[in-house]
N, C-alpha and C positions, 0 to 999 in steps of 0.2 A: 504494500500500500504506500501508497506518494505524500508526501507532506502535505497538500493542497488536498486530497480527499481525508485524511485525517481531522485538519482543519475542520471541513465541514461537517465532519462528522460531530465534531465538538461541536460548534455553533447550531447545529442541530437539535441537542441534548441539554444546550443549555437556553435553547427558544422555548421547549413545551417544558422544562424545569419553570420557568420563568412563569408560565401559563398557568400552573399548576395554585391551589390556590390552600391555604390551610391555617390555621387558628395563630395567634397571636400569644406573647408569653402574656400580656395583660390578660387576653379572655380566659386561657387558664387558668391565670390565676384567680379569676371572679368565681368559675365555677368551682374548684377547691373549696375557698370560701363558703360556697351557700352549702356545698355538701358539710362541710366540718357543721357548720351553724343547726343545717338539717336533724344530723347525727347527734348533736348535742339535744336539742331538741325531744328528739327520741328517747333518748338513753334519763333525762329527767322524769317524763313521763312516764315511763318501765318504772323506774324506782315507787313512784308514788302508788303506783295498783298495787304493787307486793304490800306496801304499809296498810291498803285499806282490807288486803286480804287476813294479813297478820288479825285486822280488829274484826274483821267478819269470822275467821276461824275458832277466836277468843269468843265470842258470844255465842257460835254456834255450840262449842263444847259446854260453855256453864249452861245454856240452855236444856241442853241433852241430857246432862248430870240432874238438871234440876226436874226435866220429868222421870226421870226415873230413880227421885225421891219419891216424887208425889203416886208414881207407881208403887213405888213399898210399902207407901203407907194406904192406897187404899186396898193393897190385900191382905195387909196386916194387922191395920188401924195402928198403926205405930211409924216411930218416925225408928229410920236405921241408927243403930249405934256407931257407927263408922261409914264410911263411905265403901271401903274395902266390902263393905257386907252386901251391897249393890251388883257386883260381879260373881258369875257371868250371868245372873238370874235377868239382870233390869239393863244394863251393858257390857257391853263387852268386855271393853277393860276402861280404866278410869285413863283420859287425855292427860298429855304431855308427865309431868313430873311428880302425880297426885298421890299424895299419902293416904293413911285412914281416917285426917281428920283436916286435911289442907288440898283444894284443888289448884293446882298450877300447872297451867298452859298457855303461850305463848305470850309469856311477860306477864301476865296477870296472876295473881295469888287471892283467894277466899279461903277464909278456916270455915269449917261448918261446925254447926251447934248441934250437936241431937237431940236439946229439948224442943227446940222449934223449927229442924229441920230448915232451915234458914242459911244462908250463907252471908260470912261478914265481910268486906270487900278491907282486902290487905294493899292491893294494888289492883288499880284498877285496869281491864284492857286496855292495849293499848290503839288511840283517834286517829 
């Protein structure tokens, strides 16, 4: 190949180069932005359900415990001596961290009374 067809061969390559047409580092950079902004966005929103689910799961267990006091007592007209005395008859088992006389699930703590079957709020769930 001759200098002169080389030549044009370049000048060729660097006409539809020239033609060709493609994003700027500014517009990149805009878009990055609104994704980071996006993402951010997102990632606060996530955190907040998890917390309302924490306080929805806390009322649904002392709920659950507390009908199945009110279960024991009306098959036995009496209020249970412990909570422990509840399983597996009224539930399954007692949520998260529950002794015989203390329920504790997710953040939350009630002692219970067995003369009134009652629960005293130690901590309350958590909002």
């Amino acid at each position: 190949m001759n200098t002169q067809a080389l030549q044009n061969k370049v000048r060729t390559i660097q006409a539809k180069r020239n033609n060709e047409e493609g994003f700027t580092l500014v517009e990149l950079l805009v878009v990055i932005t609104i994704l980071g902004v996006l993402a951010a966005v997102v990632v606060f929103s996530i955190s907040g359900i998890t917390d309302k689910s924490k306080s929805s799961a806390c009322a649904a267990d002392k709920s659950a415990v507390d009908t199945a006091i009110e279960s024991y007592r009306a098959q036995t007209n009496g209020w249970p001596a412990t909570l422990t005395a509840l399983v597996p008859t009224y539930v399954r088992s007692l949520p998260g961290t529950s002794t015989a006389t203390a329920l504790k699930t997710n953040g939350a703590e009630f002692t219970y009374n067995s003369t009134t079957g009652q629960f005293a709020t130690v901590t309350a769930c958590p909002t």
